[in-house]
N, C-alpha and C positions, 0 to 999 in steps of 0.2 A: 900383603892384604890391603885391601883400600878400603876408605873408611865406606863405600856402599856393603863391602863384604862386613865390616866389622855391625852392621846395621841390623839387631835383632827382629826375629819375624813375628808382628804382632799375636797374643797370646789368642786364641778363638773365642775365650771367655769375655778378652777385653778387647776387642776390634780396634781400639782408640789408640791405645798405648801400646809401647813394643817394650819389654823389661829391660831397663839401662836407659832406655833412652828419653829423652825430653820432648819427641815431637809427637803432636799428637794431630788429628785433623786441624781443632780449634788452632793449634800455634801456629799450624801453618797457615791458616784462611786470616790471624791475626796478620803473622808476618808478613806476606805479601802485601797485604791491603796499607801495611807499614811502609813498607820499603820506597815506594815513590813519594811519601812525605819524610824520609829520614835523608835520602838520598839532598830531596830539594833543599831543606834545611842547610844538609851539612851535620845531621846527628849523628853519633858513632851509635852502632848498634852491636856492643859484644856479642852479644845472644841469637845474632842472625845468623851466622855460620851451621850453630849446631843446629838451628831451629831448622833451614833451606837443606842440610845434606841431608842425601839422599830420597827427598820427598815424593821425586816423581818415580821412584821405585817401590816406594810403601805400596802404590795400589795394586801393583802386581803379585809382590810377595805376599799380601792379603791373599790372594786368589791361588797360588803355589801352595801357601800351609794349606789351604781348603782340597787340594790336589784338582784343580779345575783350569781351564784357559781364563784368562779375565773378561765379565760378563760387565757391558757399561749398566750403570746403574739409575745415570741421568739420561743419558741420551737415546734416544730411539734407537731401532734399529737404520730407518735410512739416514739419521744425522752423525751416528757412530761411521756412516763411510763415509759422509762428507768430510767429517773432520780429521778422520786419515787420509785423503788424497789434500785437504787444503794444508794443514801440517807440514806437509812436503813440500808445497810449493815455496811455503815461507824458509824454512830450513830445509834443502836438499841433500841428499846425500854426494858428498865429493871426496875428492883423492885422499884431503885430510882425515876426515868422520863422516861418521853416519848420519843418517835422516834424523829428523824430528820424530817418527813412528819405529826409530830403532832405538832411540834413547826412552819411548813409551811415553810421550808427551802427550796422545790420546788419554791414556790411561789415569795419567796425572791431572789432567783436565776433570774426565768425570770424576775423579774420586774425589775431587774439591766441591763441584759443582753437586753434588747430590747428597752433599752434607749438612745438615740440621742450620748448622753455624753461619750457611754462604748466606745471601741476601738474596732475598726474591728478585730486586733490580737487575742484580748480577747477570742471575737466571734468565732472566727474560729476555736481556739484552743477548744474550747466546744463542739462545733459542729464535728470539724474533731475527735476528742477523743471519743466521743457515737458512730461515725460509726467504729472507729477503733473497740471497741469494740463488737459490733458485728459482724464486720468481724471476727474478730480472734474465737468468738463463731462460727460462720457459719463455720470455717474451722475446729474446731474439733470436733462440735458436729452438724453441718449440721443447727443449728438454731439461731437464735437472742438472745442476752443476756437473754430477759423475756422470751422468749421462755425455758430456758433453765433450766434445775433440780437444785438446792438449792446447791449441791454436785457441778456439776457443772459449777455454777458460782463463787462459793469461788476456783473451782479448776485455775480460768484465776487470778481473783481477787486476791491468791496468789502469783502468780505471777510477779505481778506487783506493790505488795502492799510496797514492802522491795526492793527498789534500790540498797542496795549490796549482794542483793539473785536472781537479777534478770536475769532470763534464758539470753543468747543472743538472739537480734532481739526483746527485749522486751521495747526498749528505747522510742518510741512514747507512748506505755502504762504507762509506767512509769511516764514520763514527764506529760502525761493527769491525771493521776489518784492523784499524786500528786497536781498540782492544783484544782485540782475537790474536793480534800478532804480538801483542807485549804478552799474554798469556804463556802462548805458543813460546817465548824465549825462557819465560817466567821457568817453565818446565825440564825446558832443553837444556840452561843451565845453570841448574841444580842436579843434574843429572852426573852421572859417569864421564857419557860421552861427552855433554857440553866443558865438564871441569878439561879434559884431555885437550878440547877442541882450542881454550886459550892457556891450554899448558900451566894450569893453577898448579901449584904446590903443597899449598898451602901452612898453617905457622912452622914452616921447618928453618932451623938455624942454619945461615950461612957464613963461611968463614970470610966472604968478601962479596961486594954488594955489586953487580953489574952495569943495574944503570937499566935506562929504557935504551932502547934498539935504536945504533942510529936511522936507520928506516925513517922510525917514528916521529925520533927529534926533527927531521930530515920535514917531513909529512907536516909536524905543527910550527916548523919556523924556528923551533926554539934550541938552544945549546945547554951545557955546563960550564962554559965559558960568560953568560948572558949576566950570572952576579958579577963577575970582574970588571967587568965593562960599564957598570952604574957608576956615576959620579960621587964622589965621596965615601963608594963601600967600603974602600982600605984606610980610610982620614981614622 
């Protein structure tokens, strides 16, 4: 059983809360909004684990007890399909895992954004951002993002992807697609498949500690050999 199965299905009475469990809309529109000031600090956050599992599944299972497909609740209907094909783009699915729209990162999206507790800025900055994006598609190729060839939509999505490669005049796409894209991880893992995707474990006891991958060490330069080698560590 993984802790998404152990995840009870919020009550119909109380849309907020699932019995057992501690997460609720509010914890999670807190924790997220946490996590990039706990991170930069350097603050431990016990309570982030239980707060983040399983979060980008709640808004499905909401829709499941109700016996229905999940109906967005923020977003239109033509920005609920922008944001499953942009989704993808960011996280694709490959040999490893799934897409961003099979782990229901969609889902997880709206069901933050069309709660009491998000922040109107939040909102807006989502909403103005999907239509920037289609503007800027209407103006070079006459059509809506989905509307548009594979070709291009990675040709705008370049563009905007790399903030010190960015054309001028590309600074509202920028600023959108950046937060779109830490959202869009926000979701993916927290998820099932994102846990799978970096092989989390999570607090299980081990009888001997492996170490990071030499790959890794390999990748940042650095060894387990690098304290020996300091002057005076064995004095």
């Amino acid at each position: 059983m993984t802790r998404r199965d152990r995840l009870p299905v919020a009550h119909a009475n109380h849309p907020e809360r699932s019995e057992g469990s501690a997460v609720t809309r509010r914890d999670a529109i807190k924790t997220f909004s946490l996590v990039g000031v706990a991170s930069a600090l350097g603050v431990s956050m016990p309570h982030l684990e239980r707060a983040v599992s399983g979060v980008a599944s709640l808004a499905e299972r909401e829709a499941q007890a109700q016996g229905q497909a999940y109906a967005p609740k923020f977003f239109t209907k033509h920005e609920w399909q922008t944001v499953r094909v942009l989704v993808d783009y960011i996280i694709p699915r490959d040999a490893r895992t799934g897409s961003a729209t099979d782990a229901k990162v969609p889902e997880f999206m709206d069901w933050l954004l069309a709660d009491k507790e998000m922040s109107d800025t939040t909102r807006l900055a989502h909403r103005g951002g999907l239509g920037w994006l289609d503007e800027e598609c209407r103006h070079r190729f006459g059509k809506a993002f989905v509307a548009a060839s594979d070709a291009q939509r990675r040709q705008v999505l370049d563009d905007i992807a790399y903030p010190q490669k960015a054309p001028d005049g590309m600074s509202h796409g920028v600023s959108f697609f950046s937060r779109f894209r830490d959202f869009t991880a926000s979701g993916f893992y927290s998820s099932e498949t994102g846990w799978k995707d970096v092989q989390y474990i999570g607090n299980v006891s081990r009888p001997d500690f492996p170490g990071c991958p030499q790959p890794a060490l390999d990748k940042l330069g650095v060894s387990y050999d690098l304290m020996n080698s300091r002057v005076g560590i064995n004095k």
